[in-house]
C-alpha positions in Angstrom: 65.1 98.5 134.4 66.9 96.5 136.1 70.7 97.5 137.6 73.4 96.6 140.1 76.1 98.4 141.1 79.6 96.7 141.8 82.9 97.4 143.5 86.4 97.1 141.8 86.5 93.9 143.2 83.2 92.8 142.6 81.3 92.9 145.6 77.6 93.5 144.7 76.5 96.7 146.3 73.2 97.6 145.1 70.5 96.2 142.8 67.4 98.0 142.4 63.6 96.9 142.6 63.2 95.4 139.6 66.7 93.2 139.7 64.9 92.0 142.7 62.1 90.2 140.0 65.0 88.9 138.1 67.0 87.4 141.1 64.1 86.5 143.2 65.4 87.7 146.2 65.3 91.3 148.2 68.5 93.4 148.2 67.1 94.2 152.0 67.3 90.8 152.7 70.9 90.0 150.9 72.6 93.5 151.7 76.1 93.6 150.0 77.6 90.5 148.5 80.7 89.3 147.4 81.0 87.9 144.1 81.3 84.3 144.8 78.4 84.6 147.4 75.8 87.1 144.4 77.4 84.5 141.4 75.5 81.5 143.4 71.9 83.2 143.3 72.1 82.9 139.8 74.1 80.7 137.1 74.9 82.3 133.7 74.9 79.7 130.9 75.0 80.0 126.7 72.2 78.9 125.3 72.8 75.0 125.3 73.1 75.0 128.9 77.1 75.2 129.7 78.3 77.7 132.2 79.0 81.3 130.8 82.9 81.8 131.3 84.0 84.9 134.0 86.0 86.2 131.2 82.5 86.4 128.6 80.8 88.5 131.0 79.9 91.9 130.7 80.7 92.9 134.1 83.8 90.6 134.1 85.2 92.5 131.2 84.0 95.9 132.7 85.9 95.3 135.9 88.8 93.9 134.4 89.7 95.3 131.1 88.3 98.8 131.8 85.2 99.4 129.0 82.0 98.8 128.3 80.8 95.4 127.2 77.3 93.9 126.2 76.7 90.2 126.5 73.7 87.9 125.8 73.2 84.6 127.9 70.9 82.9 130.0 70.1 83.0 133.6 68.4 80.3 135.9 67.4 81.2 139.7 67.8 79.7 142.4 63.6 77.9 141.5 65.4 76.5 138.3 63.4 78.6 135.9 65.5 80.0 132.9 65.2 83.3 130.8 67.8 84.7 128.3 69.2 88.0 129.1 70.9 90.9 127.9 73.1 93.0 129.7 75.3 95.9 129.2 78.2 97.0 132.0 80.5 99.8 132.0 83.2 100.7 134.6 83.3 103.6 136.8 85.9 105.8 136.7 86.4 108.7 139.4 89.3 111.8 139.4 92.6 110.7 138.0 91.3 107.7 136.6 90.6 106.2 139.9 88.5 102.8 139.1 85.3 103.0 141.4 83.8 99.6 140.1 81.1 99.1 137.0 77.3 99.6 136.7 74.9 96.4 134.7 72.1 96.9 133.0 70.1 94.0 132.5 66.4 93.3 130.9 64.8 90.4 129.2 65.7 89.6 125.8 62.7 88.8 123.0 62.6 85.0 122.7 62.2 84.5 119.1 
């Protein structure tokens, strides 16, 4: 399953072998990325094509308002080549409430 790990700010810190499929790039080849540099591999859209809004986004609303949040949407790579996605984030919180950054889960959604 795919997952990628974020900072409180939103710097990209892991993503796991099978985000890799998704994203069509290594995470040994990227390393970290800052959002505004990981947010240009990939452009989230609704369904008709129009760019997904920052504050619609699962990780977005993880990050920023502090729960868990579960989004549908579509992604096209970089090769142009779209599939519609689900994803779930949640924050992570440390001792005394200290925000660590958020987890996403993505996968595939069934195409009806």
């Amino acid at each position: 399953m795919p997952i990628m790990l974020f900072d409180p700010e939103g710097t990209l810190l892991f993503y796991n072998e099978p985000a890799e499929v998704i994203f069509g790039q290594r995470f040994e080849e990227t390393g970290e990325l800052r959002f505004e540099e990981w947010d240009k591999m990939v452009e989230f859209t609704e369904e008709d094509g129009s760019p997904l809004p920052l504050r619609a986004r699962a990780l977005v609303v993880a990050l920023h308002e502090y729960q868990a949040a579960h989004r549908a949407a579509w992604l096209r790579r970089q090769d142009g080549s779209r599939t519609k996605i689900e994803t779930t984030a949640f924050p992570l919180e440390g001792q005394g409430g200290r925000n660590l950054g958020a987890v996403v889960i993505l996968w595939e959604a069934q195409q009806r």
